[in-house]
C-alpha positions in Angstrom: 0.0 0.0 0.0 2.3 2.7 1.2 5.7 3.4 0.6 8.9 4.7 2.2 10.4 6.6 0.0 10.0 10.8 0.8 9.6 12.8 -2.6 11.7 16.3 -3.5 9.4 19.7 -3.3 9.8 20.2 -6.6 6.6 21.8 -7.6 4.2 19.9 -10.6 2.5 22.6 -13.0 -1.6 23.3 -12.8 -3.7 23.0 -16.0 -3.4 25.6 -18.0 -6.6 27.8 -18.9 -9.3 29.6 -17.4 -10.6 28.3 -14.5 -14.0 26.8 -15.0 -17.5 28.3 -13.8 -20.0 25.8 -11.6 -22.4 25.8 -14.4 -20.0 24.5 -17.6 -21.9 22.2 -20.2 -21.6 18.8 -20.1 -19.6 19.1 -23.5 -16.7 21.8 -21.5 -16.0 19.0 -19.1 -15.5 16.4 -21.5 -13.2 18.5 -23.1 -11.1 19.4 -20.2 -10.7 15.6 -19.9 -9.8 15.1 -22.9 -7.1 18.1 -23.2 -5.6 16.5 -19.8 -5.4 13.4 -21.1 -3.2 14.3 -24.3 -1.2 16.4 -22.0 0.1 13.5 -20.6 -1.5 15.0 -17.0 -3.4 11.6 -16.1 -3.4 10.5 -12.3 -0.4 7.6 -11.3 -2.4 4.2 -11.5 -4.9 5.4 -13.3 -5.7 3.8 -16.5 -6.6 6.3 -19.5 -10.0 4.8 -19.5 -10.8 5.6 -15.6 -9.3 9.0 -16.3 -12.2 9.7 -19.4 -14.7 7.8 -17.4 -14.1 10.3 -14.3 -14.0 13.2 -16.5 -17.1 12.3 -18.2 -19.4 11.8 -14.7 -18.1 14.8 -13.6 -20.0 16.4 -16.7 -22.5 14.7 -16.0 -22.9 15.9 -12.4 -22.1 19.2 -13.2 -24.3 19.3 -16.1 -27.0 17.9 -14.0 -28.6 20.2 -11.8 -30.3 18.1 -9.8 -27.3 15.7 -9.1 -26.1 18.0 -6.4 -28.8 17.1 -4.0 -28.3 13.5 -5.0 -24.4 13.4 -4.0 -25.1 14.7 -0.4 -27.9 12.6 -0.1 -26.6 9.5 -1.2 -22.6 9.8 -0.3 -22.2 7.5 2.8 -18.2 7.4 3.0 -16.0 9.8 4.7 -12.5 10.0 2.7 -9.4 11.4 3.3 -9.6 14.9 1.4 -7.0 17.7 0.4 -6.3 20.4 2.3 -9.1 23.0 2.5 -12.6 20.7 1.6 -15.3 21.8 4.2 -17.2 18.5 4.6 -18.1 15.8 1.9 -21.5 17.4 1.2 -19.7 20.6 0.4 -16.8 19.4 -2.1 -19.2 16.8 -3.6 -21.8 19.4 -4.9 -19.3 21.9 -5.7 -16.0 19.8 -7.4 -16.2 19.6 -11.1 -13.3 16.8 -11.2 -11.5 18.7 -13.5 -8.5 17.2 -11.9 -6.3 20.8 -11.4 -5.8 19.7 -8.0 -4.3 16.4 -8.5 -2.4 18.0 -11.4 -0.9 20.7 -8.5 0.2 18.7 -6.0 3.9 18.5 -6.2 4.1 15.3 -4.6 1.1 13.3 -6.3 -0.6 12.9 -2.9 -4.0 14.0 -4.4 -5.7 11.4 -6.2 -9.0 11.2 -7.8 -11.3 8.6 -6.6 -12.0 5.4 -9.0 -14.9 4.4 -10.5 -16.6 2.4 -7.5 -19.9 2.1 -6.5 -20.0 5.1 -4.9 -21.1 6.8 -8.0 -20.7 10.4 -6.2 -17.3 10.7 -5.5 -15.9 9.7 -8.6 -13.3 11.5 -9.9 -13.1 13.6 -6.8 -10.0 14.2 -5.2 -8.4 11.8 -2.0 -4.9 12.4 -0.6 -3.0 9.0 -0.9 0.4 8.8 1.8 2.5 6.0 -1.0 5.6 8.0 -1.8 5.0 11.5 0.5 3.4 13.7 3.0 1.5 16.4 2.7 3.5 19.3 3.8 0.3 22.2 3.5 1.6 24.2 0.8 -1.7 24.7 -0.6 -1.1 24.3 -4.2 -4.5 22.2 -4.2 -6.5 24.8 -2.7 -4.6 27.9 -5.3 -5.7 25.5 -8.2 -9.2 24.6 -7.2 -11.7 27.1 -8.9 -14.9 25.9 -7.5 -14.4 27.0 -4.2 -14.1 22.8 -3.0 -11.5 23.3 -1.5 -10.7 26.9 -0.1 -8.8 28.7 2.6 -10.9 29.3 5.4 -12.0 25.3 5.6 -10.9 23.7 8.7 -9.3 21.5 7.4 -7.0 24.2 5.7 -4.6 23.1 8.3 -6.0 20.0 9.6 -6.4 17.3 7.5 -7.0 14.3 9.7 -6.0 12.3 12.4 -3.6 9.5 12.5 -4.8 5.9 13.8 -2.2 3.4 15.2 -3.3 -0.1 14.3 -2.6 -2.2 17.4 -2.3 -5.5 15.3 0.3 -4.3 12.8 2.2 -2.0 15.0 5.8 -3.3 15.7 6.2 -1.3 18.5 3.3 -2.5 19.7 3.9 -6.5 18.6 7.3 -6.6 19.5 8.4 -3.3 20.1 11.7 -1.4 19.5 10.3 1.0 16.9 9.9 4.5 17.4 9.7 6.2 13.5 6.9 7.2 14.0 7.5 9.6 16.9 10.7 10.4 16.2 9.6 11.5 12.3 6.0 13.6 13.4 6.4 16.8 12.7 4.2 18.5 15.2 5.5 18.4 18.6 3.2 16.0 21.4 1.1 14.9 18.4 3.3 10.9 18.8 4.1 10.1 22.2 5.6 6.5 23.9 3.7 5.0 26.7 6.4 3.2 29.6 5.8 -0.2 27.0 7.6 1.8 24.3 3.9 2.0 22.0 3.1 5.1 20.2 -0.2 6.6 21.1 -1.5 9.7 19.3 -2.6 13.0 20.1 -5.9 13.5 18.8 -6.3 17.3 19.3 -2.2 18.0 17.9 -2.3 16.0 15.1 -2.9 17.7 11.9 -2.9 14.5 9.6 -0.1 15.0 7.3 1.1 11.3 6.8 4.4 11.2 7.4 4.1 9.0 10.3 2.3 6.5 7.8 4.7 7.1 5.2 7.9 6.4 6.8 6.0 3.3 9.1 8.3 0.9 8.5 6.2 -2.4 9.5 5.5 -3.8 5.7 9.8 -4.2 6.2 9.6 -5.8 9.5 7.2 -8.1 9.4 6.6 -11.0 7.3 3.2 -10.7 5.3 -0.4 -11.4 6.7 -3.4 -10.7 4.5 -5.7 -10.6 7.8 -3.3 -7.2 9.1 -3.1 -3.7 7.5 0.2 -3.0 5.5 1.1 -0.3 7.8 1.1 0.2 11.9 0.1 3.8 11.8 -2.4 5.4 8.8 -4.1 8.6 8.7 -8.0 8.8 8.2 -10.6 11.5 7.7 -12.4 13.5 11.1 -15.5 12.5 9.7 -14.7 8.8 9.5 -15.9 6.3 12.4 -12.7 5.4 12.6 -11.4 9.1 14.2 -14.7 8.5 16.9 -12.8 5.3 18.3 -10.4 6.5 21.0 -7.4 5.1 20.9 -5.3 2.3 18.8 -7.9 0.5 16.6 -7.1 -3.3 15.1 -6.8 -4.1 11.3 -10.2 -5.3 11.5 -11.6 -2.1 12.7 -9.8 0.0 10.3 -10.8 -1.8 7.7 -14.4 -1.1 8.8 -14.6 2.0 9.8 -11.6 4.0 8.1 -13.9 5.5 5.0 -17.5 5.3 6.6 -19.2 8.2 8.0 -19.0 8.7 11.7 -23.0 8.9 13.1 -21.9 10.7 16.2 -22.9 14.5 16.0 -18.8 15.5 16.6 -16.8 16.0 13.3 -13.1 17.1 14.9 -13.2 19.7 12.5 -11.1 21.9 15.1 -8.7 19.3 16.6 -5.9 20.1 15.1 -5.9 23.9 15.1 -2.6 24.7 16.9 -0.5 22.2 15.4 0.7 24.2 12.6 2.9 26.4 14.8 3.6 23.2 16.8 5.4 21.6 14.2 8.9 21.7 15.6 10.7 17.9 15.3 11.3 16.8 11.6 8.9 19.2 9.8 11.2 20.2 6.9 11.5 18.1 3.9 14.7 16.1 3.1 
């Protein structure tokens, strides 16, 4: 799932053109899609056809009036979002999945969502911790021009919480490890109980994923399809998975990490103080 590897800052360009009103025709999405895709702009692992496919139903949902109303009714799952979306109800009735954001990031963290059944979200974007970690530069939110993602969101500088998986953790298997808390960037947000295990912060962390990036479990342990990859991953506020205190198992994760929480608590302002707390191994190698 994840890797280990950190990537240079070296910044990816945005689409070129003028940004795109709410109300563009079906037929001016298609043909954003299809200018991105000659450009040679098309998401890592996605194939060409998922590319035109997510292209296309955002047309359609933009083109659709109606469809707006249908995403926030219908859209169960809580992802993990860029930078600066509001809630899903927000970004999913106003992101055309013209893909600028994905094509900003300058270390292809943002993602666009597959085709799934989860017809909605298609197309719209997902941060994915494989090769980096999201550093808050806001390149996303400077190419977004729908308003999806935007400045004064909470999540502007808190992304999400990070969730220790007690069944994959080595520090908490075996222990010895400590990457996690030694890497985090925001000071207090990874602590070490007397046994050694890393427990999290809830209110300091800020959900950037370099603790899940540099977890080095999938190294030190031998493979077990019944455990997560990873000891440590980051998930969305509104997940189930950030209402469960503490270290959750693989099972749980698996579960809960993308499903939205039914308590009446988002988190949306945990996290608020960590971006002047970040003070052990915030800078980029």
């Amino acid at each position: 799932m994840q890797g280990m590897k950190e990537k240079s800052s070296g910044q990816a360009t945005a689409g070129s053109g003028a940004a795109a009103p709410l109300g563009a025709s079906a037929a001016d999405g298609a043909t954003r899609a299809d200018d991105a895709t000659r450009s040679g702009r098309r998401p890592a692992g996605m194939s060409r056809r998922q590319f035109v496919m997510a292209g296309a139903a955002g047309a359609v949902l933009v083109g659709a009036g109606g469809l707006g109303a249908f995403a926030r009714d219908t859209a169960q799952a809580a992802y993990l979002r860029p930078p600066g979306a509001e809630d899903e109800a927000h970004l999913l009735a106003r992101c055309d999945r013209c893909q600028r954001c994905v094509q900003a990031c300058p270390y292809d963290l943002v993602q666009p969502r597959p085709l799934t059944w989860d017809f909605p979200a298609v197309g719209t974007p997902e941060l994915i911790y494989k090769d980096g970690y999201c550093d808050f530069c806001m390149k996303c939110v400077e190419a977004c021009p729908t308003g999806a993602l935007s400045w004064d969101a909470p999540s502007a500088a808190n992304i999400g919480v990070a969730k220790v998986v007690s069944d994959a953790c080595v520090a908490w298997d075996w222990g010895g490890c400590t990457v996690c808390a030694d890497r985090c960037p925001v000071e207090g947000a990874i602590t070490l109980d007397d046994r050694g295990r890393p427990h999290v912060d809830e209110v300091l962390c800020d959900g950037c994923g370099l603790c899940e990036m540099v977890c080095p479990a999938p190294s030190l342990r031998a493979y077990d399809a019944s455990t997560a990859e990873k000891g440590i991953y980051v998930v969305s506020r509104q997940s189930a998975a950030a209402a469960v205190p503490g270290a959750l198992t693989s099972a749980e994760l698996e579960e809960l990490c993308r499903t939205r929480r039914t308590d009446a608590g988002t988190g949306t302002t945990a996290g608020a103080g960590a971006a002047g707390s970040r003070e052990k191994g915030g800078s980029r190698e």
